[in-house]
C-alpha positions in Angstrom: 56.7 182.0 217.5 54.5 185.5 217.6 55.6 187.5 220.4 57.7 188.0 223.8 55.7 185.4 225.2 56.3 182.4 222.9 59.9 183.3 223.3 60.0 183.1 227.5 59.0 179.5 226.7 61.6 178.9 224.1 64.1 176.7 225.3 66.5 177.6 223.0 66.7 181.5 223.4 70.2 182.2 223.4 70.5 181.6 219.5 69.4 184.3 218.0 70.0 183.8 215.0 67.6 180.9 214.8 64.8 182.7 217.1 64.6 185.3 214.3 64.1 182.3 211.9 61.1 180.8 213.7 59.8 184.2 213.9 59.7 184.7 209.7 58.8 181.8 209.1 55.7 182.1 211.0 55.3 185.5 209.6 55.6 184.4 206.1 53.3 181.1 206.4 50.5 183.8 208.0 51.1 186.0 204.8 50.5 182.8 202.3 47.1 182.7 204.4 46.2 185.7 204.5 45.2 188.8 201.9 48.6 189.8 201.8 50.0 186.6 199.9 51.0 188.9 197.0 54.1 189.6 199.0 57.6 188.4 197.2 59.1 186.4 199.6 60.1 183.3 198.1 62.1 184.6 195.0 64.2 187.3 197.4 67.3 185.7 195.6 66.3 186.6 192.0 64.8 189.7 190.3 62.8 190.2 187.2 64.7 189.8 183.9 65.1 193.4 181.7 64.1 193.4 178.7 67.5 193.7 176.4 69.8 192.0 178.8 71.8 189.0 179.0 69.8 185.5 179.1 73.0 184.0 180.3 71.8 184.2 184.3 68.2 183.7 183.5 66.9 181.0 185.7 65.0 178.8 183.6 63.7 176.1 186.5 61.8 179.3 188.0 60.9 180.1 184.7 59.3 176.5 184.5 57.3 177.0 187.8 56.2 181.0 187.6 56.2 181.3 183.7 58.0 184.5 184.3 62.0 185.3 183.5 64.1 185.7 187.1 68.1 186.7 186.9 70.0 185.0 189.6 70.8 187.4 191.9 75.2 187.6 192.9 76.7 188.7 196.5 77.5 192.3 195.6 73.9 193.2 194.7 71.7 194.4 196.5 67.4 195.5 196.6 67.7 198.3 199.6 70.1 199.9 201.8 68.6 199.3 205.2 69.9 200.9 209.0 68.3 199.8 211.7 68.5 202.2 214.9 67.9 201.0 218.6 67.9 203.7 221.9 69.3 201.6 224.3 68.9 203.8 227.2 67.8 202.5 230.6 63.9 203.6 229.9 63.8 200.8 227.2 64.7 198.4 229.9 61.0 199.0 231.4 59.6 196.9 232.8 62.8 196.5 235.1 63.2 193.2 237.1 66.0 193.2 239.8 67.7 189.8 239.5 66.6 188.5 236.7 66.8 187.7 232.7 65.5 191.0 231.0 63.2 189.3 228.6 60.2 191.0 229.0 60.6 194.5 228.3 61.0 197.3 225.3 64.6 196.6 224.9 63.7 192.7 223.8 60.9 193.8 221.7 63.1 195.8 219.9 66.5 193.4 219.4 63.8 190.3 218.6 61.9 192.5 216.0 65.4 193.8 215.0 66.6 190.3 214.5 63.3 189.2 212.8 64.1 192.2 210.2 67.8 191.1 209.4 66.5 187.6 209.1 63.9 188.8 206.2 65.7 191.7 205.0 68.7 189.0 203.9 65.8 186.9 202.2 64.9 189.8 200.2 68.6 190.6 199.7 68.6 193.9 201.0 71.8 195.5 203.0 71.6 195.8 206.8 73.4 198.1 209.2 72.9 198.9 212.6 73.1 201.7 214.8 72.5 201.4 218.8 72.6 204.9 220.9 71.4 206.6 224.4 73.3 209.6 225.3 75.6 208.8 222.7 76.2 206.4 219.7 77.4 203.4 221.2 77.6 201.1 218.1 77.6 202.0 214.2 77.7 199.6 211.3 77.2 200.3 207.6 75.0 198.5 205.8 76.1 195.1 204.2 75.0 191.6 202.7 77.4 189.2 203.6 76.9 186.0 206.3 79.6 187.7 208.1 78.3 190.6 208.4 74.7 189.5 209.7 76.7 187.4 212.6 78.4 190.6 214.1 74.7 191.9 213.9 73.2 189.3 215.6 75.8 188.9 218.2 76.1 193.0 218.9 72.0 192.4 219.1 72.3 189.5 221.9 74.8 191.0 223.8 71.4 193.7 224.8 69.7 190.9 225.5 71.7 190.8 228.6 71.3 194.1 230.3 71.1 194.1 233.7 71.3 196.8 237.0 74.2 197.6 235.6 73.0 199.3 232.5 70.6 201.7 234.6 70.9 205.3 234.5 72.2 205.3 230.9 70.2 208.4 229.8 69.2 209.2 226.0 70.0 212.0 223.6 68.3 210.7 220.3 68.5 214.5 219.3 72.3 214.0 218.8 72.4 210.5 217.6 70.3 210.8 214.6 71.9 214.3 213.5 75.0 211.9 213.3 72.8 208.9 211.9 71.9 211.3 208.9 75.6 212.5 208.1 77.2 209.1 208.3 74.4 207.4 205.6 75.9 208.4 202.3 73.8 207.0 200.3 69.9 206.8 200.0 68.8 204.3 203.1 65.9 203.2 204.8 66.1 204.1 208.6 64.0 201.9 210.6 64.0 203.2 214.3 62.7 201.6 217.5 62.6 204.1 220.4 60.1 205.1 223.5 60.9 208.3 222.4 61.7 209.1 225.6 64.7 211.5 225.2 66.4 214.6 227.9 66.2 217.4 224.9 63.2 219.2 224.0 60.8 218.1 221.7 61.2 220.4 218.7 65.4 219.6 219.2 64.3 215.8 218.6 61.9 216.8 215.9 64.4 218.6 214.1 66.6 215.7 213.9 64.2 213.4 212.5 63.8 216.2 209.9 67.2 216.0 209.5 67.3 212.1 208.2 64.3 213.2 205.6 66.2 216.4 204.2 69.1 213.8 203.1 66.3 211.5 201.4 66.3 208.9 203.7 63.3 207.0 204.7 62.3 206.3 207.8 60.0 204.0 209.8 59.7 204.6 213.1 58.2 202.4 215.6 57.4 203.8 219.0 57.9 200.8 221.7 56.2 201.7 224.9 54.1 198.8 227.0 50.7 200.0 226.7 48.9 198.5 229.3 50.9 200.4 231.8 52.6 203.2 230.1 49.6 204.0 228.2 46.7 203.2 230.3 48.7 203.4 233.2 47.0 200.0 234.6 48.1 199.3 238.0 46.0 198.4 240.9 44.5 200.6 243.6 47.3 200.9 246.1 50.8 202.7 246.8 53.4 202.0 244.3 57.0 203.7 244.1 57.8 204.6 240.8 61.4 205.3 239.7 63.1 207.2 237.2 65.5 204.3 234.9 67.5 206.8 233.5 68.2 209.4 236.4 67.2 206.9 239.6 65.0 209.5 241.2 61.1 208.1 242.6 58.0 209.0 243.5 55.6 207.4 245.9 52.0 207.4 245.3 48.7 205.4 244.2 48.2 205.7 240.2 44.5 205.9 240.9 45.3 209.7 242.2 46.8 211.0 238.9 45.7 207.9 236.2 43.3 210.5 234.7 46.0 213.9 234.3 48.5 210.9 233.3 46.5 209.3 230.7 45.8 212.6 229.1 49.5 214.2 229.4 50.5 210.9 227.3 47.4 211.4 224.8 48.8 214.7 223.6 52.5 213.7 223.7 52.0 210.8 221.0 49.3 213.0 219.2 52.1 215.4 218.9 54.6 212.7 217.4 51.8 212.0 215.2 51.4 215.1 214.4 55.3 216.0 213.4 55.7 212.7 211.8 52.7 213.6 209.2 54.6 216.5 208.3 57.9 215.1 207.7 56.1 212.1 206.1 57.8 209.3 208.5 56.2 206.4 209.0 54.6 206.0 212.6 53.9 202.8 213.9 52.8 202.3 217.7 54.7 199.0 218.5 52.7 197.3 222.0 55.2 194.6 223.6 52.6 192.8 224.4 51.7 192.1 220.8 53.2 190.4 217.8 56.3 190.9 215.6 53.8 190.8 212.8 53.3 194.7 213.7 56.8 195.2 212.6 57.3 192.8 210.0 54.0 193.4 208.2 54.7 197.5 208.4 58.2 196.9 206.8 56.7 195.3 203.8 54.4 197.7 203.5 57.1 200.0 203.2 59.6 198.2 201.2 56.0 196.9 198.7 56.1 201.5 198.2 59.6 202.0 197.4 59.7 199.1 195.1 
């Protein structure tokens, strides 16, 4: 299981939990064929043995298949402090299908990849918290290990799954929410954002707060969930379409072959800018396409995690 597609034919969609499974696997078995096999996923529950320390957790059946010394890892320990932040304003519900299951749009991208993350962030044993905002923070979690713990995660996460008509017009203030984000984190975390980016302030307001999460030495990946083919290329066919406004409800009536070129460009130089802000802040920008796989998000995390480590 890859991508939005493979999970409109999943039978079994409502668990979660078990879709975010099926997702790392997959991932994981790609990795072992692929380049990037020197990944550590399979020990995630031990770590190296120190020099000087006790032998009395030393695993020595690992010991007889790596011939290297692993310590058992124990509940209260932990690798890295992870929060994972999700705008959940009505712009991440596009595209918007009256009357039926949103499955298909930047919101799911961003729960499945989220749930894909918790599912291989608990293998690795690192912490998990979640944050979801629009115009405000509607949901805030500190990070944690426990089973517990990654249920109310997953089940905060499904209940999104389920947004509907009446969860238009929710507008977005990311500004806000991540000035808050960076003063409730006390300790050193790893802030992994999925957004459109789409947000009512102005852009240096925004910018600022993403400064904000790097002045208190957080890390942060961002991943910038738009659907390319037509919020990027603005792909439509040749005829009148009437476009409306998620967050606010106001539309527009015209043919995108009339403004495709002006559009295009306009949207160029707005993600050229976040590139541009990002570099300087050194947060890690990752253009996440719907329409492709999780492996964009998983594979980027390790990366990360692979530099902190």
């Amino acid at each position: 299981m890859k991508n939005l597609f493979d999970i409109q034919q999943f039978q079994q969609f409502d668990n979660l939990e078990l879709i975010a499974r099926e997702v790392v696997e997959g991932f994981i078995t790609g990795l072992h064929r692929s380049p990037f096999h020197g990944f550590s996923v399979e020990f995630a529950e031990h770590r190296q043995y120190n020099q000087g320390e006790s032998t009395k957790h030393i695993d020595w059946k690992l010991f007889g298949r790596s011939d290297r010394l692993y310590v058992k890892q124990y509940e209260e320990e932990t690798n890295l402090r992870c929060q994972l932040v999700i705008d959940t304003s009505s712009s991440m519900l596009f595209p918007f299908e009256e009357g039926k299951r949103q499955l298909f749009n930047k919101l799911a991208f961003s729960v499945y990849s989220a749930a894909a993350l918790i599912y291989l962030m608990r293998r690795q044993r690192d912490s998990v918290g979640l944050t979801l905002f629009s115009d405000h923070i509607e949901f805030h979690s500190e990070n944690r290990l426990s089973p517990v713990h990654a249920e109310l995660l997953y089940g905060k996460l499904a209940g999104l799954l389920a947004a509907g008509k009446d969860d238009l017009r929710k507008t977005t203030n990311a500004t806000d929410a991540l000035h808050q984000i960076a003063e409730q984190l006390h300790k050193r975390s790893l802030v992994i954002i999925f957004s459109d980016m789409m947000d009512d302030g102005k852009d240096d307001e925004l910018f600022s707060a993403l400064q904000h999460l790097r002045y208190n030495k957080h890390e942060v990946i961002l991943f910038h969930v738009t659907d390319h083919q037509q919020e990027r290329d603005f792909d439509f066919l040749n005829r009148p379409y009437r476009f409306v406004d998620l967050e606010t409800g106001q539309h527009l009536r015209f043919s995108p072959h009339e403004l495709k070129e002006s559009y295009r460009k306009a949207i160029r130089q707005s993600v050229e800018d976040l590139k541009v802000k990002c570099g300087q802040y050194h947060i890690d920008l990752v253009e996440a396409d719907i329409n492709q796989d999780f492996t964009q998000v998983l594979m980027n995390f390790l990366l990360k995690r692979k530099r902190l480590f």
